[in-house]
C-alpha positions, 0 to 999 in steps of 0.5 A: 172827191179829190178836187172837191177836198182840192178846191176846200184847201184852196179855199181855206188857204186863201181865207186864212192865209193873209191872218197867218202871213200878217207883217211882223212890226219892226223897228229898226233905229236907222235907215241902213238897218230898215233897208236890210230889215226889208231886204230880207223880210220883203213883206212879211214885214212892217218897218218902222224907221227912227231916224230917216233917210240923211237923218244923224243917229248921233244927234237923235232926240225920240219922240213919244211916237218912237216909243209908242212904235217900240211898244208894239214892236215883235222885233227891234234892230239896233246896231249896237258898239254905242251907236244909239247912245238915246235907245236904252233909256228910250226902250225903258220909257216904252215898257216894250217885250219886243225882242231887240236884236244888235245887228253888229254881234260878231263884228271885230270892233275897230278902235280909235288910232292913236294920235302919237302915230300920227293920224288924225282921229279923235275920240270926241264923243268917247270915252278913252276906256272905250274909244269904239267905232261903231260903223261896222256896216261900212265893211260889206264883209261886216253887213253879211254879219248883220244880215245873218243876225238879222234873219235869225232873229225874224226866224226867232220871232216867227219860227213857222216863217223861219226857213222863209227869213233864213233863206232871204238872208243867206240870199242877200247875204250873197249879193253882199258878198259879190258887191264886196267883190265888186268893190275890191276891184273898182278901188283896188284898180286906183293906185295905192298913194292915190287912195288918200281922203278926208271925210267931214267925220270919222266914219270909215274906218271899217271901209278904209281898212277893209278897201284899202283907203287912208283916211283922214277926218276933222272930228271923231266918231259922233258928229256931235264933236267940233274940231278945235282951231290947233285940230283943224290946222294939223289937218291941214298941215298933214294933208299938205304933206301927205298930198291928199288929193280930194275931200268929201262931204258926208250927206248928214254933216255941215259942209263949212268946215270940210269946205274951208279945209278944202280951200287952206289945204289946197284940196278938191271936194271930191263929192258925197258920201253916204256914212250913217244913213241913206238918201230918200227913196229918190236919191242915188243911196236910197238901199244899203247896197246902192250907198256901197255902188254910189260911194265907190263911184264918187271915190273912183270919180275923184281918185282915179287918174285922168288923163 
């Protein structure tokens, strides 16, 4: 009697089973934020990604098929801190009941320094009320937060899968951690004079400041801001003074103003660097952990003394 009941378990798990583990329909507004959603939902999720691989979420324009995404949504993932200037007039326009979750809640905001203390960060694209910036993922021990705020909302969304979503994040909030680690120690083995860049915009501040890296950027925040001519020469002039050693081109942004400071200022391009998205699949920053391994590798590759 016992394996027939067995074997009509068996059977009705294998029947019922794919209806009740269907993926739940994400969106996530950027392609760091749909690698974590993967990462930790695996495939009990189906994401679908705004804007893609070496895509500006600056600059973003949705299409109606974005909207049409949102409206089918069971969870939408922003990041939130003024990142996704287009999402809320986009999410009215979709009349979506998803749930939206801001991956970045918990997250100390950095602001923009101020330009009297001498460092060249402007808040093109800001407010002066509100001078955010808004990427906290740069910071490992701020990608553990969105991790967290992640699978909480996929348990909250699908609350029989809850301990599955939870555990997941708890794990890969663990390999953030050890790569935050990992980290500390590559960058932390470069002399502190030498740990002095230019970055084509102002996107690690958080990553500065948590890895301990000086950093320097012609235009704000957003990449929609154009540096003036008098900006472009204080650079220039700091950087002589301070002695930075490389520059590196971020893989959304032009590359002609970073080269030509490169060249008035004495400077070397060091590389580039991964800030708001990650390459395509077949890149070297195809997953929010290896953009981490492969920006610490081109810093250290430039960085570190030869010799």
């Amino acid at each position: 009697m016992l394996p027939r009941i067995a074997l009509l378990s068996a059977l009705m798990i294998a029947v019922c089973g794919p209806a009740l583990a269907e993926p739940l329909k994400v969106v996530a507004s950027f392609s760091i934020l749909a690698d974590m959603v993967r990462q930790i939902g695996g495939d009990q999720v189906e994401v679908t990604t705004l804007v893609g691989p070496n895509g500006d979420a600056h600059v973003y324009q949705p299409t109606p098929g974005d909207a049409k995404a949102i409206a089918a949504a069971d969870l939408i993932v922003v990041n939130g801190l003024g990142f996704e200037g287009w999402f809320d007039r986009l999410f009215k326009a979709s009349q979506s009941k998803a749930l939206v979750v801001v991956a970045s809640t918990g997250v100390v905001p950095l602001t923009m320094k101020a330009e009297d203390e001498g460092e060249t960060h402007h808040a093109h694209g800001h407010s002066h009320a509100d001078p955010i910036d808004p990427h906290a993922w740069q910071s490992l021990a701020n990608g553990r937060l969105y991790a967290g705020n992640i699978g909480e909302a996929l348990a909250q969304v699908a609350p029989e899968r809850a301990e599955h979503f939870l555990a997941a994040a708890a794990a890969y909030s663990q390999r953030l951690g050890v790569l935050d680690s990992w980290v500390h120690h590559e960058l932390g083995a470069i002399p502190k004079a030498d740990r002095r860049i230019i970055t084509s915009h102002d996107a690690f501040g958080y990553f500065g400041k948590a890895y301990g890296i000086e950093l320097m950027a012609p235009v704000g925040f957003s990449t929609e801001a154009e540096p003036t001519a008098k900006e472009v020469a204080a650079l220039i002039q700091q950087m002589k003074a301070t002695k930075v050693r490389a520059i590196f081109i971020e893989s959304m942004s032009d590359p002609r103003l970073t080269r030509q400071i490169s060249k008035d200022g004495g400077g070397t391009i060091g590389g580039v660097l991964y800030s708001d998205s990650l390459s395509p699949s077949d890149g070297p920053a195809a997953t929010y952990e290896a953009m981490f391994r492969h920006n610490v590798s081109v810093l250290k590759a430039a960085l570190a003394p030869h010799g």
